[in-house]
C-alpha angles and dihedrals in degrees: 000000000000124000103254107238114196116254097242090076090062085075091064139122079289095063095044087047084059100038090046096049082050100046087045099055083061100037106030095190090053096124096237093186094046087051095042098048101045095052093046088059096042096045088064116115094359132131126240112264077047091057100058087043092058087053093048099045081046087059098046089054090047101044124067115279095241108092097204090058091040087050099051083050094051098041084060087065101052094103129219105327101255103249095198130070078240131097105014091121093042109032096022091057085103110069090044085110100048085054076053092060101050095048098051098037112028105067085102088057104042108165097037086054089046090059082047091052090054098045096050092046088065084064110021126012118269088194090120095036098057091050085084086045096053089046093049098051119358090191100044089061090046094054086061102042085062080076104035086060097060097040118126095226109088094213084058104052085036087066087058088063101028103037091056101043099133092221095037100177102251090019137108108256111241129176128269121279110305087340088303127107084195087077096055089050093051090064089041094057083066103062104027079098092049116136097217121086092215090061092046098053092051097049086049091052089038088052089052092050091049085048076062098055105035103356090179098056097042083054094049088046090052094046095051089044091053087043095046090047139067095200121058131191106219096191092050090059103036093055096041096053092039091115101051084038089059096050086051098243111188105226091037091057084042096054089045087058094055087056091034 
């Protein structure tokens, strides 16, 4: 059996070898030593979600000021799209920092982060990089989440979900939607029916976080959704009721009975 070695190593002198061959290969004058070598030093003694900021700090001194032109470089690197609902938290590790990067340095440049955003989430989850964006400017995300939803890449319409659970794992915590958790279960509502297990796992673990924040309202939702469709998914429900369901709450184990 092979020794288990903390994620966090996997953001060393190896990853911005990597990032660096790759960031080369679009913008020949970009100063690999320099890169490599700085982020080797930095990375020491520094836990994981530091070490990815160290990367992507590294790639915003070695790549030109100007963002628009750093982003389309970086946007060259990204890799295929992964196809599968497999891999996004193995093969897609690497571009972590480059996730980094757009969330700490794109809010000037909103739309053009939010296509970077998009672009990433195909390969590696944005779910972390698009929390400053909601904060910035709630409508603005949802206006593009009208179209994420519908989009015909899983790992897309998966963002919409993941990317605005109010209690997101490794993630500040923020509010529902504009104070509401109406409005989170608007875009929900949209993808409770969705065909792909990724996005249903998220909407489940999205719909335990909102039983956190307004347990009454996210019951009487799921009532009137099991009432309004023919088709119900019981493990939808199930999982995003689990914690009202442990504390025994009455109209959540009464709801579970009508899917079970």
């Amino acid at each position: 059996m092979s020794k288990y070695i903390p994620l966090k190593y996997y953001f060393d002198r190896e990853l911005a070898l990597r990032l660096a061959d790759l960031t080369q290969s679009q913008y020949p004058s970009f100063a690999k030593k320099s890169f490599v070598d700085s982020v080797a030093l930095e990375v020491e003694n520094k836990e994981l979600k530091a070490r990815v900021e160290v990367i992507s700090d590294k790639l915003k001194e070695h790549l030109p000021a100007d963002y628009e032109e750093s982003i389309a470089i970086l946007l060259k690197i990204l890799g295929p799209e992964n196809k599968t609902e497999e891999g996004m938290f193995t093969k897609g590790y690497f571009l972590m920092p480059v996730a980094c990067f757009v969330e700490k340095y794109g809010l000037d440049h909103f739309d053009l982060s939010l296509k970077a955003i998009y672009e990433i989430t195909k390969r590696h989850t944005s779910e972390y990089a698009i929390r400053p964006y909601l904060i910035a400017d709630i409508d603005r995300c949802i206006a593009y989440f009208q179209y994420w939803i519908r989009d015909p890449n899983s790992h897309v319409r998966r963002l919409v979900s993941e990317g605005t659970r109010p209690r997101l794992p490794w993630a500040k915590k923020i509010p529902p939607l504009k104070e509401n958790v109406q409005n989170n279960l608007h875009l929900l509502g949209k993808l409770t029916c969705d065909s792909s297990h990724y996005v249903q796992k998220s909407v489940a673990n999205h719909i335990n976080d909102l039983t956190k924040e307004n347990p009454e309202a996210v019951l009487k939702w799921v009532q009137e959704y099991m009432s309004d469709n023919a088709e119900i998914n019981p493990k939808i429900i199930k999982n995003g009721l689990r914690n009202l369901i442990k504390l025994k709450n009455e109209h959540a184990l009464e709801l579970l009975h009508h899917v079970e």
